[in-house]
N, C-alpha and C positions, 0 to 999 in steps of 0.2 A: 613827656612820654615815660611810662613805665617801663620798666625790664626787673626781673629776678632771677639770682644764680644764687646756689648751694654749696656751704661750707659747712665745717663744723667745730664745734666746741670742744675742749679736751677740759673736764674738771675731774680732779681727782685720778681714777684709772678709766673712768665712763666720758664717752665723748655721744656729744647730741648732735642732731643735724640743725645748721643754722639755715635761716635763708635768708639773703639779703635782696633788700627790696632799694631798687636804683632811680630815681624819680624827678627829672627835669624840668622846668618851666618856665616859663618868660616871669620876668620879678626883679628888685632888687636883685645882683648878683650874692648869694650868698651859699656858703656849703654847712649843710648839718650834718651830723650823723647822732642819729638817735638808737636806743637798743640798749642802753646797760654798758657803752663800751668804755674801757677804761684809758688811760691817757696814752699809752703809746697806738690804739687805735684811735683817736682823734687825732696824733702824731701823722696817720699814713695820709692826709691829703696831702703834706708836700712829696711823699713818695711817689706819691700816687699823680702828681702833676708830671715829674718831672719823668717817671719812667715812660708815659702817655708821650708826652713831648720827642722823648729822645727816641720813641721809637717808632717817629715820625706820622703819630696820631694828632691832628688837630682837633682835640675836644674842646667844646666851647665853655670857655667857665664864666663868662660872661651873664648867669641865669640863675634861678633859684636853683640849685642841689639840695635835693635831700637823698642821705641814705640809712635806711633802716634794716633793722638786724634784729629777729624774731627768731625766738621766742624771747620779748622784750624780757619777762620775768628771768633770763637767763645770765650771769657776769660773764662778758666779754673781755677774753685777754691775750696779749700780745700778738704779734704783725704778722699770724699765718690769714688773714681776714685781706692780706693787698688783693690777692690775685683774686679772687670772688666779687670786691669792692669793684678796681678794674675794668674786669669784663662786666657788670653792671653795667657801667655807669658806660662804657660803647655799648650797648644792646639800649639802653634807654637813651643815647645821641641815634641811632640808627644806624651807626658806623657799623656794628655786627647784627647778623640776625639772631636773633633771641633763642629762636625754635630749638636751637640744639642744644641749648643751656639745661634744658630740661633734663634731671635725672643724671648730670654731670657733677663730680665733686669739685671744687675749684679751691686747693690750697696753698698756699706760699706767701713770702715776705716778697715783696718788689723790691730791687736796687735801684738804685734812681737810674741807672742805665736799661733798667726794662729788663735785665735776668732775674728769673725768679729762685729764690733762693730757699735752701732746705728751713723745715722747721720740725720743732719736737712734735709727738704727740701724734706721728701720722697712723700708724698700727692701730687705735682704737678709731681711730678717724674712718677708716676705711671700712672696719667691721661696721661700726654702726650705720655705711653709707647702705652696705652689702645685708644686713639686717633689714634695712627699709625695703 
């Protein structure tokens, strides 16, 4: 199943709106994440397991995962992308409903204990949500 939530990019003093796309399957079990992102965003699947876990989410990882992050042409960098990724990836288990993803901004780093944690960059993050 599909699901997508909205984050955004902070390059330079310009931040873009991202959208990630959250996508489940029966398959080999395996996690992607495609989009340009760089190593501490491939980093957030164990955050991203463990904060799910701990906060008493049983997502199934038993399946293909992929998660993609458009505009692919975009570099993606560092871990304000947990909380977006996240709530994805319950909207495409069916644990959440999706519908109200829509037109939400979703930023933060995950602790592995499931508090979401501050990150830089949120000031233009917002103009450019408020812009859209």
């Amino acid at each position: 199943m599909l699901a997508t939530s909205l984050t955004a990019a902070v390059v330079g003093v310009e931040a873009y709106l991202v959208r990630v796309e959250a996508d489940t399957a029966a398959g080999f079990p395996k996690f992607t994440m495609i989009g340009l992102p760089d190593s501490s965003i491939k980093e957030s699947e164990g955050r991203i397991r463990a904060a799910l876990r701990n906060c008493g989410y049983a997502f199934k990882w038993d399946r293909r995962i992929t998660v993609s992050m458009a505009p692919a042409s975009l570099r993606k960098m560092g871990s304000s992308y947990d909380l977006a990724t996240a709530v994805g990836l319950l909207a495409a288990d069916g644990t959440l409903n999706a519908a109200p993803l829509a037109g939400v901004l979703l930023v933060g780093e995950l602790a592995l204990d499931g508090t979401v944690r501050p990150v830089t960059g949120v000031l233009p993050m917002m103009l450019a949500a408020r812009a859209r």
